[in-house]
Structures are given as structure tokens and as C-alpha cells.
C-alpha positions as CSV (number, residue, x, y, z in Angstrom):
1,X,-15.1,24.2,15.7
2,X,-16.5,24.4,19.5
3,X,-16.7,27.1,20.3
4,X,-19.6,27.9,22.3
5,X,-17.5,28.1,25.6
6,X,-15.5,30.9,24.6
7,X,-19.2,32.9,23.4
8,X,-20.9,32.0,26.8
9,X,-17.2,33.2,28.4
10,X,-17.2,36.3,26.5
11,X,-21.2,37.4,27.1
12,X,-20.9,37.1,30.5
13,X,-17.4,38.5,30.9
14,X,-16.0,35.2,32.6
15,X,-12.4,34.5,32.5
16,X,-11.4,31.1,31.2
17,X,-8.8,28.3,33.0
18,X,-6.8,26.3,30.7
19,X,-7.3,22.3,32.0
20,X,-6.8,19.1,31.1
21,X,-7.1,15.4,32.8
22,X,-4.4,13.3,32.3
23,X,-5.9,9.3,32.7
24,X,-9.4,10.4,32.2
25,X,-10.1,7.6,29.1
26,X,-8.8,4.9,31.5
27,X,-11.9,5.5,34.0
28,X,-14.3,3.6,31.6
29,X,-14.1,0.3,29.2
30,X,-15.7,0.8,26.2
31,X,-16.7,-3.1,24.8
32,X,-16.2,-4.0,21.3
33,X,-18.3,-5.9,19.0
34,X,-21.7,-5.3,17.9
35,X,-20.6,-3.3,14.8
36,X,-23.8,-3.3,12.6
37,X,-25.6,-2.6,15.4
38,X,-23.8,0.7,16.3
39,X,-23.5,1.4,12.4
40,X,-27.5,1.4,12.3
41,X,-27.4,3.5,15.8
42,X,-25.0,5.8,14.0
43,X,-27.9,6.2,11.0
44,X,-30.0,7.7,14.2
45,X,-27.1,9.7,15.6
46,X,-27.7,7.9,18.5
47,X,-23.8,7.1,20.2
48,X,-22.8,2.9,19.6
49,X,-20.9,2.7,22.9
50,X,-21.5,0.6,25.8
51,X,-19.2,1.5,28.6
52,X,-18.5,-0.2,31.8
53,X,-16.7,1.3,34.7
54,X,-17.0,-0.3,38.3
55,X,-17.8,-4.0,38.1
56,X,-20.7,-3.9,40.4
57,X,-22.3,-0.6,39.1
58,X,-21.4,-0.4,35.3
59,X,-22.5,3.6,34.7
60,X,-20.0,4.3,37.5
61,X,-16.3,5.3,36.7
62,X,-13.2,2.4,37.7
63,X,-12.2,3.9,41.5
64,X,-8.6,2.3,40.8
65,X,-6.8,4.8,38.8
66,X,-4.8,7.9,39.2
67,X,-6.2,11.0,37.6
68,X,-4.1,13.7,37.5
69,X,-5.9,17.8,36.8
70,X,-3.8,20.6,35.7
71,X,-5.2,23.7,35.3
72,X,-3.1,26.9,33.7
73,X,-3.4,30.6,34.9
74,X,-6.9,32.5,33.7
75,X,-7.8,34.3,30.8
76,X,-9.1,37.4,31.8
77,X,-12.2,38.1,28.9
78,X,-14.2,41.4,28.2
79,X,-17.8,41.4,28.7
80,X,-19.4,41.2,24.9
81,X,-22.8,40.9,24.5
82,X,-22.5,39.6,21.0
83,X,-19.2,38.5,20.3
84,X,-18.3,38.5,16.3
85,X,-16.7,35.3,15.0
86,X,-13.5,37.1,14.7
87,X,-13.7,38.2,18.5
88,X,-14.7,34.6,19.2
89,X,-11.7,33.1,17.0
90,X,-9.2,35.7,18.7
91,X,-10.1,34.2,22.3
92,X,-10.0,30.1,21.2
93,X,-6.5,30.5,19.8
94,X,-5.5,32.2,23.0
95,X,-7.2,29.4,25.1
96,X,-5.8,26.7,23.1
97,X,-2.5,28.5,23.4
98,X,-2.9,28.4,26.7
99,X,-3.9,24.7,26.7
């Protein structure tokens, strides 16, 4: 469904790397509780989460963890002004292929 990536890849002729982080959702906790409260947050599309990373300085991720990036060979993409949904659906499954 998101697929705006592959668009902005495609009208600027940008080749795209395959990634992924490995140990990313460890960096923050996200506390439980307060489940009416994000339900009416929710009604406002407004996120319910309250995450806490470093102990001294919540906003900041945990320090403490190994995070491991792998990133695949590019995918060379043709320059398209205006890609069609097709052209757009062609390059995602090769990217998620990829992935």
C-alpha cells in the first residue's frame, strides 16, 4: 500500500537499496496501560504510545543494544516523470523481492 518511495525513486530516476534493521523495536519501551485514553486519542488519529528509551532522557533511544543494518545490492530505476500504478507496482515487488 506504501508506495510513495518507489514514485519519488522513479521521478527522480534514483536507484533503491534494499535494508532492514535487525533489533530496531528493542531501542524503545513502549508502556502499557491507559487504554481508554489512547482509544479516545485513536478517535483523533492522534498515536496512544508513550515510549521511553534512555532513563535519563526518555525521547532518546536505549544506548545498550546491538543493532545490526543490512542493506542488499541497488535497484537501478528509470527516470519517469509520472509513473503509472502499474509501473509503480512493477518496481515494489522488485524491491520487496529484493528485501
Amino acid at each position: 500500500k506504501k508506495k510513495g518511495f518507489v514514485k519519488l525513486a522513479l521521478r527522480y530516476g534514483y536507484a533503491l537499496y534494499p535494508c532492514y534493521i535487525f533489533g530496531e523495536s528493542d531501542t524503545y519501551y513502549n508502556a502499557q496501560g491507559g487504554k481508554k485514553l489512547r482509544e479516545q486519542l485513536a478517535d483523533f488519529n492522534v498515536p496512544g504510545i508513550m515510549p521511553f528509551g534512555q532513563p535519563l532522557f526518555p525521547p532518546l533511544p536505549k544506548r545498550d543494544l546491538g543493532l545490526y543494518f543490512v542493506a542488499g545490492k541497488p535497484i537501478p530505476l528509470p527516470k519517469i516523470a509520472d509513473p503509472t500504478p502499474e509501473q509503480l507496482d512493477k518496481y515494489h515487488a522488485q524491491y520487496i523481492q529484493a528485501l
